[in-house]
N, C-alpha and C positions, 0 to 999 in steps of 0.2 A: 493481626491482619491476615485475614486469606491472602494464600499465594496465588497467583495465576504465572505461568509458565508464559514466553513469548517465544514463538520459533521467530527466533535471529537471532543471530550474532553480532547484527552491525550498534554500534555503544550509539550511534545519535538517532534511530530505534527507538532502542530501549530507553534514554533518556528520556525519551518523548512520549514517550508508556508512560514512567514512572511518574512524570509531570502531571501528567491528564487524567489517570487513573489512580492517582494519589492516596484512595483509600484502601487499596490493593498493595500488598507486595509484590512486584512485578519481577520476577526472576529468567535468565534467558533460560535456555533448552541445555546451553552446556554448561550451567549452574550443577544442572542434574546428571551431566555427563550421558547426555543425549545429543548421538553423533551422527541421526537420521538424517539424509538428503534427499525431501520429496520431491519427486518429480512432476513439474507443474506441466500436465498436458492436458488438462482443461481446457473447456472451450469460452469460458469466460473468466475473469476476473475474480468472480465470486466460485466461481468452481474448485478454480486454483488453493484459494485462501482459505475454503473449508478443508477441502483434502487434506491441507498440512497441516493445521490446527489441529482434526481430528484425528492425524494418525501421529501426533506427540502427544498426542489426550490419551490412547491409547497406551503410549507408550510408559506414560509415566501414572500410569492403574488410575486415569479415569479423572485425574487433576484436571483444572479448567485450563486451556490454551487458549491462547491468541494469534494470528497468525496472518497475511498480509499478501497482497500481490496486487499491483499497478502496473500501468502504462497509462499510452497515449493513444488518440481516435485521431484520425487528419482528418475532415469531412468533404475536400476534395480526392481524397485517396479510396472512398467508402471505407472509412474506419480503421486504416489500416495506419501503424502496425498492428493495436488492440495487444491482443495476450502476449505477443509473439515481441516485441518493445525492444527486452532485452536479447534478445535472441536470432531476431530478422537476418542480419547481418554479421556472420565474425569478425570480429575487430574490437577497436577500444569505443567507446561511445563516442568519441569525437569523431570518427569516422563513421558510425553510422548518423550523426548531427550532419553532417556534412552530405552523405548522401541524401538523406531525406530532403534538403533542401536541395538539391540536386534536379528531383523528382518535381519540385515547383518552382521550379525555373521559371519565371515567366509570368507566375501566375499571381494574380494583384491581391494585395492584402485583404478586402472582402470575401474572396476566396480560400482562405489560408486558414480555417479555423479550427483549431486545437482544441481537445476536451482531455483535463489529465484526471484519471481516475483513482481512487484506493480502496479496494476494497475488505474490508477486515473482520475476520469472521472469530467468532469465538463457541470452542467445543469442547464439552467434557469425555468425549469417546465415545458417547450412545446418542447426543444429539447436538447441531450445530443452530445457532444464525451468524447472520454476516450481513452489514452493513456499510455501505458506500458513501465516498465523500466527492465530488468533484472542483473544480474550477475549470474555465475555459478562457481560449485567447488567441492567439496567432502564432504560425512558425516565421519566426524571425527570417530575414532573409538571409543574414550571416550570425557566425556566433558571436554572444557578446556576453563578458559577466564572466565575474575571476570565482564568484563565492556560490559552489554550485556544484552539481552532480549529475550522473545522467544526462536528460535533455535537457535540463535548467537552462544552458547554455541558449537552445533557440526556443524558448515558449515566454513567449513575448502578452506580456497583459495588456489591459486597456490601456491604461499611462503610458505606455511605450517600452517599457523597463520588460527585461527577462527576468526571471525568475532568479537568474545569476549575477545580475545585477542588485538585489535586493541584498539588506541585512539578514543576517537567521532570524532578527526578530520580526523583523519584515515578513518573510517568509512564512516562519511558523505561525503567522496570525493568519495566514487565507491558505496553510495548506492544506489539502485533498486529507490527508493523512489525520489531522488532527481535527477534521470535521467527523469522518467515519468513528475516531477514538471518542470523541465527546459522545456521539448516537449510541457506542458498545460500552462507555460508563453508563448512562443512562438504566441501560438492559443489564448491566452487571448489579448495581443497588438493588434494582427490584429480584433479581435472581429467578433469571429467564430458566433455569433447571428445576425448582422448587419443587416443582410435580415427581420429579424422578427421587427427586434424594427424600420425600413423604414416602415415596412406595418403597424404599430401600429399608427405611425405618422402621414401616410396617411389617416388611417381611422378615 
């Protein structure tokens, strides 16, 4: 089984790699004792998750990476937070859940529409694509939901339920995350590099 390398560390991740990508050995970054911390200051989402894909691709002579970066759009906010998600605000994430709902005070659930994105790119060091998964919904007006992360807490779906409200198997069936993984198996089978590793052969 080919290896592909995942920048993260975090185990339910990589679990969710190794599930979806199944035909792949999915190994993380510090498998390889790769202790890089790219700095996500991209101006999108897909910016972000090539950069770091390709400079672990990089780092580990040209291995295939995979690599990730998400947030949220508010579309009364004009988009905002978008790239900046985790980072808007210092504090724990409940505090920034809290402010954000803060900011729509007032404002009627029509209005309140959430778009959460992932985008995940995959790079062998000389060339990347990257691939996006969405779901959309509402910001809850208060947080609600024990089984959950980030803003799981206020991103409210059609049924009424947040995100943190859901089972994980709930969840892992309409997340953002394992729609983007499904589009970059797809592009991994066919082997979106094929042209580079022919000219490596030949030369």
């Amino acid at each position: 089984m080919e290896e592909i390398i995942i920048a993260s560390g975090n185990k339910g991740k990589i679990k969710e790699a190794q599930e979806i990508l199944k035909e792949f050995n999915i190994i993380s970054q510090k498998e390889l004792e790769i202790t890089i911390d790219v700095e996500e200051d991209q101006k999108t989402f897909a910016g972000n998750a090539i950069k770091k894909a390709e400079t672990i691709a990089k780092e580990a002579n040209g291995k295939k990476c995979i690599a990730d970066d998400s947030g949220i759009e508010i579309d009364y906010l004009d988009g905002f937070p978008g790239v900046v998600t985790k980072r808007w605000l210092n504090g724990s994430d409940r505090e920034r859940n809290l402010a954000l709902i803060e900011k729509l005070k007032g404002v009627p659930k029509e209005k309140r529409k959430i778009t959460f994105t992932t985008a995940i790119a995959l790079s062998n060091g000389e060339k990347s694509i990257c691939e996006e998964g969405t779901i959309q919904g509402f910001v809850a007006e208060e947080v609600r939901g024990e089984n959950g992360f980030g803003f799981d807490e206020i991103f409210e779906l059609e049924n009424g339920k947040t995100l943190a409200e859901l089972s994980s198997e709930e969840k892992n069936e309409i997340s953002a995350r394992k729609i983007a993984l499904e589009k970059i198996r797809e592009k991994l089978i066919n082997d979106p590099f094929m042209d580079k590793q022919e000219e490596k052969k030949q030369k």
